[in-house]
C-alpha positions in Angstrom: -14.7 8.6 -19.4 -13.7 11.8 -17.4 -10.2 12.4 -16.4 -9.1 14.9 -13.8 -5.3 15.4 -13.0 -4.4 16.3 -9.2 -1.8 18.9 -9.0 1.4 18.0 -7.1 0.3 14.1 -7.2 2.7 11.8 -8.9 1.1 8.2 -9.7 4.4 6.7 -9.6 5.6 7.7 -6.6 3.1 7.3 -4.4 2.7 3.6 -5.7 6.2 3.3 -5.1 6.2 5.3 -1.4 3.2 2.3 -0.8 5.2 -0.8 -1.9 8.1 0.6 0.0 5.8 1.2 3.6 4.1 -2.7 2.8 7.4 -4.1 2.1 8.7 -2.4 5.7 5.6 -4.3 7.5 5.8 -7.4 6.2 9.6 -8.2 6.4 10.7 -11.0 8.4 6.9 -12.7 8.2 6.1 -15.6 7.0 3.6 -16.1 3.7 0.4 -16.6 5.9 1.7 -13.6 8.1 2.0 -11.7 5.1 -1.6 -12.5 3.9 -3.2 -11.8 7.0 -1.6 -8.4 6.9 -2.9 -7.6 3.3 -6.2 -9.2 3.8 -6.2 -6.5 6.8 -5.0 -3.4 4.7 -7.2 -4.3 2.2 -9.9 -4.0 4.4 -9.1 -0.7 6.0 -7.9 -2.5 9.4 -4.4 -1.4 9.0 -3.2 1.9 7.2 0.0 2.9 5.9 -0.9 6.5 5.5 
């Protein structure tokens, strides 16, 4: 296995800067509003970029 390292990109904080952004959409929803909106990210129907 080949590993290549991506200048300026921190693993971490990105994950974290994600959690953050999902954590922003989903508040106040319900469970089954929340899983509608992840079963949308997850397919590419929403983005948090």
């Amino acid at each position: 296995m080949k590993t290549t390292a991506i200048e300026g990109f921190h693993t971490v904080e990105f994950f974290r800067a994600v959690k953050e952004k999902m954590a922003k959409a989903t508040e106040g929803m319900t469970l089954q509003e929340k899983r509608e909106v992840w079963k949308q990210m997850r397919e590419g129907q929403i983005s948090l970029a």
